[in-house]
C-alpha positions as CSV (number, residue, x, y, z in Angstrom):
1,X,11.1,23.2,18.3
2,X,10.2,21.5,21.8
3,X,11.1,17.8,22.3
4,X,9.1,15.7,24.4
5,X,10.2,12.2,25.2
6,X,7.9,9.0,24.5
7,X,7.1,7.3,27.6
8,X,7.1,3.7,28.0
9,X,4.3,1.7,26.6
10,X,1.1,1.0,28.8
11,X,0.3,-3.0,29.7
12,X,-3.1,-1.9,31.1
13,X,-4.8,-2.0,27.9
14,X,-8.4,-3.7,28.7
15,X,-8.1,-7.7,27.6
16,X,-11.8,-7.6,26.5
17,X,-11.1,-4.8,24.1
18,X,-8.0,-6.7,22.8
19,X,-10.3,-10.1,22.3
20,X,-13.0,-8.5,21.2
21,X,-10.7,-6.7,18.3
22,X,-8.5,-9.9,17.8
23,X,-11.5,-11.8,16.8
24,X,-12.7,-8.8,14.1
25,X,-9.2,-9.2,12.7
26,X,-9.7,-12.6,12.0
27,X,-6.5,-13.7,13.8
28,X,-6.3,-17.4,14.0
29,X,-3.4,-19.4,15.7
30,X,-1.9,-21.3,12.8
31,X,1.9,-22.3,12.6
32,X,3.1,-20.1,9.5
33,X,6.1,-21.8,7.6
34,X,7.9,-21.2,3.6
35,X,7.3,-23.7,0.6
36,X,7.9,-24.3,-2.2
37,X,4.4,-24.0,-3.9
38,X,3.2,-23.4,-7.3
39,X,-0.2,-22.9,-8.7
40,X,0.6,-24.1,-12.3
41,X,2.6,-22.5,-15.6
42,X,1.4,-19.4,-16.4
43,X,2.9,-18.5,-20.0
44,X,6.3,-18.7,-19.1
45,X,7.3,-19.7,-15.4
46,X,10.9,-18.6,-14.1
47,X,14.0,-21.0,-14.3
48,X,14.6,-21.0,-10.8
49,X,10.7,-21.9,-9.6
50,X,9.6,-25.6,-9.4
51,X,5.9,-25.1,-10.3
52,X,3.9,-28.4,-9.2
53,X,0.4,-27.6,-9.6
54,X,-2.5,-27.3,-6.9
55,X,-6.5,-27.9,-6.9
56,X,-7.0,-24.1,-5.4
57,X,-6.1,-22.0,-9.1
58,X,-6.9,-22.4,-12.3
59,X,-4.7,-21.0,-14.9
60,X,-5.6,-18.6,-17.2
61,X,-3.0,-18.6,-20.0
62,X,-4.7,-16.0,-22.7
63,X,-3.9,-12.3,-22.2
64,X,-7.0,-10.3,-22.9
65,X,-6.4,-6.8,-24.6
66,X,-9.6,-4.4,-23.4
67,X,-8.9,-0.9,-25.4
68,X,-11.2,2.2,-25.0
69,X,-12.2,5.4,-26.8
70,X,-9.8,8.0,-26.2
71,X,-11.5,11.3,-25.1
72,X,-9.9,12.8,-28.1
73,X,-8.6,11.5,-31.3
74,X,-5.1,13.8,-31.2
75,X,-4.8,13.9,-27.2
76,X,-3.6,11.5,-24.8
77,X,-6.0,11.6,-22.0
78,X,-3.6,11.4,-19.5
79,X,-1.9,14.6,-19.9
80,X,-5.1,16.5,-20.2
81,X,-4.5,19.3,-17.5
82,X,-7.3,20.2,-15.0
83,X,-9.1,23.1,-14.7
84,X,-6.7,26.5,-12.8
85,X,-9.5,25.3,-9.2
86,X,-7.7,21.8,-10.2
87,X,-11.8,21.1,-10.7
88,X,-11.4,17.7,-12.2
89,X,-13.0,16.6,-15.6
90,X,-15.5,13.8,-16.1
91,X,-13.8,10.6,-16.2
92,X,-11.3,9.8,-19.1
93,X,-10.5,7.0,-20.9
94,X,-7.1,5.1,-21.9
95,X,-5.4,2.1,-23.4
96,X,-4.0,0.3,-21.0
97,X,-3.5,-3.7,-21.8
98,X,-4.9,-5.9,-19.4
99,X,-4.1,-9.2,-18.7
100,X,-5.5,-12.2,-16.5
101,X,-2.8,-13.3,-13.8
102,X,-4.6,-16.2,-12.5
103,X,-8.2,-17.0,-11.7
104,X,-8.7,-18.8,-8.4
105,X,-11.0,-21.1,-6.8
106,X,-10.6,-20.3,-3.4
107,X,-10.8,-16.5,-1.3
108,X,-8.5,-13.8,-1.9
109,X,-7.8,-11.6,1.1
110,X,-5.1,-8.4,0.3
111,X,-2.9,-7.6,-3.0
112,X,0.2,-6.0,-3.1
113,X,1.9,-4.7,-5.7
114,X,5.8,-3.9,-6.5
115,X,8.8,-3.7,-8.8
116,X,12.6,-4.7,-7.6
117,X,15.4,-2.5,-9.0
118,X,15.9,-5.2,-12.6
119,X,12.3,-3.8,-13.4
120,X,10.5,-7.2,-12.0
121,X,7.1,-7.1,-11.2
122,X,5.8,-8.9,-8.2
123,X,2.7,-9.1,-7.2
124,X,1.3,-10.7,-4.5
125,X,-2.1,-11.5,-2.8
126,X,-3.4,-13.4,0.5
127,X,-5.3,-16.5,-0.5
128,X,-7.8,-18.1,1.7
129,X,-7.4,-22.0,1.1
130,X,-9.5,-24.0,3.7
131,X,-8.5,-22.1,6.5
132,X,-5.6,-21.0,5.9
133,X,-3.6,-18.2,4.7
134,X,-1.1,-18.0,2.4
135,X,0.8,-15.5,0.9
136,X,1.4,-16.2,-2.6
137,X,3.7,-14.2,-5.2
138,X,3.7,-13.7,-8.9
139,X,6.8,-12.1,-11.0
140,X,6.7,-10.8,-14.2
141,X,9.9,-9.6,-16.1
142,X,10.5,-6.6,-18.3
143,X,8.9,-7.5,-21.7
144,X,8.0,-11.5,-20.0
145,X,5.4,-13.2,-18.9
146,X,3.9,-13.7,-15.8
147,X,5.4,-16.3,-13.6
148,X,4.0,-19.5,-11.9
149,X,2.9,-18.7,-7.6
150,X,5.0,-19.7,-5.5
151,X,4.2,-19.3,-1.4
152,X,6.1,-17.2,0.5
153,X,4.3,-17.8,3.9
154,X,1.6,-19.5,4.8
155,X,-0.7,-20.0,8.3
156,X,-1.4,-17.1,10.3
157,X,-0.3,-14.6,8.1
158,X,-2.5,-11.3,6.5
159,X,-2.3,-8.4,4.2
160,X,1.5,-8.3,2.3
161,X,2.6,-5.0,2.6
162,X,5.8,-5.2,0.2
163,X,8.8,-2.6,0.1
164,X,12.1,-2.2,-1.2
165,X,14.8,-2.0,1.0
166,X,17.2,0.8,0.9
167,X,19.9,-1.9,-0.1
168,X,17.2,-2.3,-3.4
169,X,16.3,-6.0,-2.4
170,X,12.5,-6.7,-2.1
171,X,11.2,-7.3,1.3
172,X,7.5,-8.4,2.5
173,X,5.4,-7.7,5.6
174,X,2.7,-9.1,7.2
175,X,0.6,-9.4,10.4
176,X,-0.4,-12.3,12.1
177,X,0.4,-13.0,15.6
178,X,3.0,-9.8,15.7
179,X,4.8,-8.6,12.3
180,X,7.0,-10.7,10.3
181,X,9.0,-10.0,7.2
182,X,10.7,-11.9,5.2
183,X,13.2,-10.6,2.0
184,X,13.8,-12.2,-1.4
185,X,17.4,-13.2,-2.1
186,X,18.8,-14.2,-5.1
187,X,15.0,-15.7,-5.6
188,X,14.6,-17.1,-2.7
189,X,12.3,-16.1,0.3
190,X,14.9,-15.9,3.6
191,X,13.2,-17.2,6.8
192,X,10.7,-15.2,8.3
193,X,11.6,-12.7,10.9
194,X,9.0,-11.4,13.5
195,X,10.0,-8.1,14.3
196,X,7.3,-7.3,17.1
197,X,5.6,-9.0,19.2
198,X,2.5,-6.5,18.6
199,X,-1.1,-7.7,17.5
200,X,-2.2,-4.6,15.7
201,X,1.0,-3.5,13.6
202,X,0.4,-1.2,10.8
203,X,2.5,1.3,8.4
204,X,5.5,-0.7,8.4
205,X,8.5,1.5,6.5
206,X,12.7,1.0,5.8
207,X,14.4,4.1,6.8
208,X,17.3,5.3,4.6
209,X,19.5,3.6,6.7
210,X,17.6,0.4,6.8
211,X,16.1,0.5,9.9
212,X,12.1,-0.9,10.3
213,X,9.8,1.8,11.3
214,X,5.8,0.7,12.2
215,X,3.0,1.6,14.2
216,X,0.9,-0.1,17.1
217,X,-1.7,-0.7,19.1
218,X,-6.1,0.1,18.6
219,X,-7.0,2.6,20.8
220,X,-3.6,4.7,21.4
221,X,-0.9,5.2,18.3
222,X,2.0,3.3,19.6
223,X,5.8,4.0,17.7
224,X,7.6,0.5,17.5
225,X,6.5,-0.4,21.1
226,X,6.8,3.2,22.6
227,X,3.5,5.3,23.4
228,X,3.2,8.9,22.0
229,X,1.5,10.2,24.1
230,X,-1.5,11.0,21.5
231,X,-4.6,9.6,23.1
232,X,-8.3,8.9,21.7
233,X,-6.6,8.7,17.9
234,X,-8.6,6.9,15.5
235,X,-7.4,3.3,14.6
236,X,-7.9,3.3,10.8
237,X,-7.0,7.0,10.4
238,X,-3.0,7.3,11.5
239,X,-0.3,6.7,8.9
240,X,3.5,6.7,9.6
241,X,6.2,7.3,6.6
242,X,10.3,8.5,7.3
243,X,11.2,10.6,4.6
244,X,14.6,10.6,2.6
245,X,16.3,12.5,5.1
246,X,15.6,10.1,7.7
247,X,12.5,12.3,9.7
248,X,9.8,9.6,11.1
249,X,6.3,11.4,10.4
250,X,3.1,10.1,12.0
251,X,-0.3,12.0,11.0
252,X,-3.6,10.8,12.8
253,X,-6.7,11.5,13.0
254,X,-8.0,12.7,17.0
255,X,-11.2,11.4,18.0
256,X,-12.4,15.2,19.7
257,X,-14.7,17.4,19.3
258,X,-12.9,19.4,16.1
259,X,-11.8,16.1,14.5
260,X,-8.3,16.8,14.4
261,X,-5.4,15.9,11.9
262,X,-2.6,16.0,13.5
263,X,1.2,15.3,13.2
264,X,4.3,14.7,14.8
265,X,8.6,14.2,13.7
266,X,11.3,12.6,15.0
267,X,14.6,13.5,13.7
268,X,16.3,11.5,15.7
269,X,14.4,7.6,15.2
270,X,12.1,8.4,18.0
271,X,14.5,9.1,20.7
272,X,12.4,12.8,20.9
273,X,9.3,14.4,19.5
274,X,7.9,17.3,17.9
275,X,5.0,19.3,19.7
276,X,1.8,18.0,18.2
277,X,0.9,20.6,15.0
278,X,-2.6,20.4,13.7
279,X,-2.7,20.4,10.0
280,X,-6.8,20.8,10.1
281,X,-9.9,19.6,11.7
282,X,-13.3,17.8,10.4
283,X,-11.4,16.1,7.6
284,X,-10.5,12.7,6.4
285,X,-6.7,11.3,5.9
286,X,-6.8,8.4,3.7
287,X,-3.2,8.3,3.0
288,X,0.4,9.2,3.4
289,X,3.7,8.9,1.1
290,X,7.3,10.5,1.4
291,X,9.3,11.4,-1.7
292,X,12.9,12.0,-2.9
293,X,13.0,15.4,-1.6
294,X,12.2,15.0,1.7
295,X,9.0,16.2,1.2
296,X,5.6,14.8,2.8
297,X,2.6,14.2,0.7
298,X,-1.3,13.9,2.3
299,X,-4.3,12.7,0.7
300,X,-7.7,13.8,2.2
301,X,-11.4,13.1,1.5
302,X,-11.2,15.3,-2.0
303,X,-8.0,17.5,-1.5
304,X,-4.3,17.2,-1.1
305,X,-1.5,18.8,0.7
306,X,2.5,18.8,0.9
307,X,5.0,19.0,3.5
308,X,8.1,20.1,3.3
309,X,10.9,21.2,6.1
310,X,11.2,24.7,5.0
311,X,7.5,25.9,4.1
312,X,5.7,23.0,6.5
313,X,2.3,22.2,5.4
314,X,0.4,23.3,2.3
315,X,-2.7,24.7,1.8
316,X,-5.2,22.4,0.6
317,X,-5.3,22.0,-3.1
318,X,-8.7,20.4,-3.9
319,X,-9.5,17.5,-6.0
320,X,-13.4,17.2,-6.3
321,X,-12.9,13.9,-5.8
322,X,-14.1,11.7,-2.9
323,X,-11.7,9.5,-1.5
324,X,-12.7,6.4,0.1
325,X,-11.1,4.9,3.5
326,X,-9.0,2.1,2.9
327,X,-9.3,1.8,-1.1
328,X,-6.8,4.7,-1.9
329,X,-3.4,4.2,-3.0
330,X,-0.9,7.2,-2.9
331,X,2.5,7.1,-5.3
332,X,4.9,9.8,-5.5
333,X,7.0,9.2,-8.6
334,X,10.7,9.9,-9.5
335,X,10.5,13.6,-10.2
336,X,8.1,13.9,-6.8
337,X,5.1,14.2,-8.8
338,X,1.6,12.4,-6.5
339,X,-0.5,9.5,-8.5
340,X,-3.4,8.5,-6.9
341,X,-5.5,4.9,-7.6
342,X,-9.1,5.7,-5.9
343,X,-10.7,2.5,-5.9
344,X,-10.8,2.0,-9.8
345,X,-10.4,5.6,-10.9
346,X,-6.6,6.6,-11.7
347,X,-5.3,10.0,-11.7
348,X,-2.2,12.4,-11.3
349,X,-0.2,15.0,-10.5
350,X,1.3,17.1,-13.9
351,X,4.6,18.7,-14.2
352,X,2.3,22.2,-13.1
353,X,1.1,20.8,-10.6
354,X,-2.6,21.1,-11.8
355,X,-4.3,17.4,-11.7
356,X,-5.1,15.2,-15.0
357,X,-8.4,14.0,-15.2
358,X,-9.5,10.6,-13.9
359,X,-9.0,7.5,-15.6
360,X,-11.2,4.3,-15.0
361,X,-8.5,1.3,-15.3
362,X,-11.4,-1.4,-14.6
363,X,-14.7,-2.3,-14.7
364,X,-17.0,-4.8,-13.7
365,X,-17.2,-6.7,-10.5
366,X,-14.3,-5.6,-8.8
367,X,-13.5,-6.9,-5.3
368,X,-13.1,-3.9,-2.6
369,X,-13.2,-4.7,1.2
370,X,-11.4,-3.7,4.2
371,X,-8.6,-5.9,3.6
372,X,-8.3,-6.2,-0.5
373,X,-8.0,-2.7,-3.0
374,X,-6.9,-2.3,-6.0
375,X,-2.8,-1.8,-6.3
376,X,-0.6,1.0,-7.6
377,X,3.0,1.2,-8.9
378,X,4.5,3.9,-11.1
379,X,8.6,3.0,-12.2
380,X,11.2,5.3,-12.9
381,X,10.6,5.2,-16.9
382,X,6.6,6.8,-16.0
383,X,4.7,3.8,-16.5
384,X,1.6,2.7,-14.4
385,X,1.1,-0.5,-13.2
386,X,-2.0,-1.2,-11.5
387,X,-3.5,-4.7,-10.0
388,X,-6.8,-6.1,-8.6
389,X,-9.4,-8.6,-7.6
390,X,-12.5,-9.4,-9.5
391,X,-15.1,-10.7,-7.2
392,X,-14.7,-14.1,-8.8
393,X,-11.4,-14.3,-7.0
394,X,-9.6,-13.4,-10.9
395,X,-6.4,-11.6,-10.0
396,X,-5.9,-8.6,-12.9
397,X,-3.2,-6.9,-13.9
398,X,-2.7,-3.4,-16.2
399,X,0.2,-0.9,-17.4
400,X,-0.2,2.3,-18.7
401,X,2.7,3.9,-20.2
């Protein structure tokens, strides 16, 4: 396979174009620091938090159970197989327990969603309080309740992107002025670290060896400060993952004429390249996940394909389903199986590979933007854990087993 070597990054970027894109991203210059910070008791707060309560939440302390019709009364509507086209059926219902985490006063801007290797739930969400930002962070135990908040950051700081570290400790992300990331320690938040100096970071990943993996820059896709060399890509439409044999993968979307999808590895943490491949043209990439396996999975407007070293890409398996830009969460389980949170509508992968039907996991006014979806985690033991915003600013939480 060729190799091409990055060249080094560009300064000439146009400063009107970065202001102009600054100022969309809401970027204000505010010092960021860590408290301690608590919204209140919710149920059963952790021993190690201080909760001191705040004006900006109130507290909702009564777990709200919101069953629905099964589609059948003998079968589980989750393992309902699709059609042989993988033609998907009409919506399906479930029984999922729902619960209110907190209901806020103030803006919520971003949720993310996770579980640490003692089955922990965390949950976090960017919470506009005159001003300023702060990251706040919920924990739920196995079979507990949900925690008091606690801040993790606060001041210039958006959208938590949380992952687990291959050393299984729980780390956060965030942009601001650059990306930071901080990791939490024997329950505590260590200091925040800015690992680039970069205003438009995205996609940040943990290689298996622990090494911090992101992408860069608006109008040219950028590999932690080195340019690719893959001009007129489309800012909202490149994804980076490094699969579990330590491959970086970026797939973009090229702003030409045909609307290509294209991607790129490096085997060796971006020392050399791959030739550009197309995967196709005139489609949509909404997201990107690595499994166990090595494997690569793609999600597109309303189909789905896999990568894998020996076979490369898939062909398209279709879903009938259209996937929305920037509200679509992609999962890969344990056993390498794909789960997919569309908006509100849930569905997966089975065992044959055909597709279950979807499953609505919320109603109502739920809050979608460009900066706030709803949130998707499957554990090892199979359940689903989902999380999102109401418009009213009421955080919501939901497990499927």
């Amino acid at each position: 396979m060729p190799k091409r070597k990055p060249r080094q990054r560009s300064n000439n970027t146009p400063l009107l174009f970065a202001i102009v894109v600054f100022m969309l991203l809401c970027i204000c210059v505010v010092g960021g620091g860590v408290a301690a910070y608590s919204t209140g008791m919710f149920e059963q707060p952790l021993p190690t938090l201080a909760p001191t309560l705040t004006k900006s939440a109130v507290i909702v302390t009564k777990a709200i159970n919101t069953p629905t019709k099964a589609a059948s009364p003998t079968t589980d509507p989750t393992t309902v197989a699709a059609t042989a086209t993988n033609t998907l059926a009409p919506s399906a219902t479930a029984k999922p327990i729902t619960e209110n985490v907190v209901r806020l006063n103030d803006t919520i801007e971003g949720l993310a969603l996770t579980q640490d290797k003692a089955g922990t739930l965390h949950l976090f969400y960017n919470l506009l309080v005159k001003d300023i930002h702060q990251i706040m962070q919920y924990q739920k135990g196995v079979g507990g309740k949900w925690s008091g908040a606690i801040t993790v950051a606060q001041g210039d700081v958006f959208v938590p992107i949380a992952r687990i570290h291959p050393d299984n400790s729980l780390c956060l992300f965030w942009s601001g002025l650059g990306l930071f990331k901080a990791c939490f320690v024997n329950n505590t938040w260590t200091i925040p670290q800015k690992i680039s100096n970069d205003l438009f970071p995205s996609s940040p990943v943990f290689a298996p060896d622990g090494s911090i993996h992101f992408l860069t820059s608006p109008n040219d896709t950028m590999y932690n400060g080195l340019d690719l060399d893959l001009p007129n890509t489309n800012t909202f439409d490149k994804f980076l993952v490094v699969d579990s044999a330590g491959r970086v993968h970026i797939v973009s979307k090229q702003l030409n004429d045909k609307g290509d999808i294209i991607h790129r590895i490096s085997g060796d943490k971006g020392a050399t390249w791959s030739d550009i491949a197309v995967i196709t043209s005139g489609d949509e990439l909404r997201a990107l996940a690595a499994d166990s396996q090595g494997r690569v999975h793609s999600l597109f407007k309303n189909s789905y394909r896999v990568w894998s070293k020996d076979k490369g890409w898939s062909a398209p398996t279709p879903l009938n389903i259209d996937f929305e830009s920037g509200s679509t969460s992609l999962v890969i389980d344990s056993k390498g199986l794909a789960h997919v949170l569309a908006r509100t509508s849930y569905l997966r992968q089975n065992a044959d590979n055909s597709w279950a039907p979807p499953i609505q996991i919320a109603t109502g006014d739920v809050l979608i933007n460009a900066s706030t979806s709803p949130q998707l985690w499957v554990d090892v033991n199979g359940t689903r854990h989902f999380a999102w915003a109401m418009k009213d600013n009421t955080v919501m939480y939901s497990a499927l087993p």
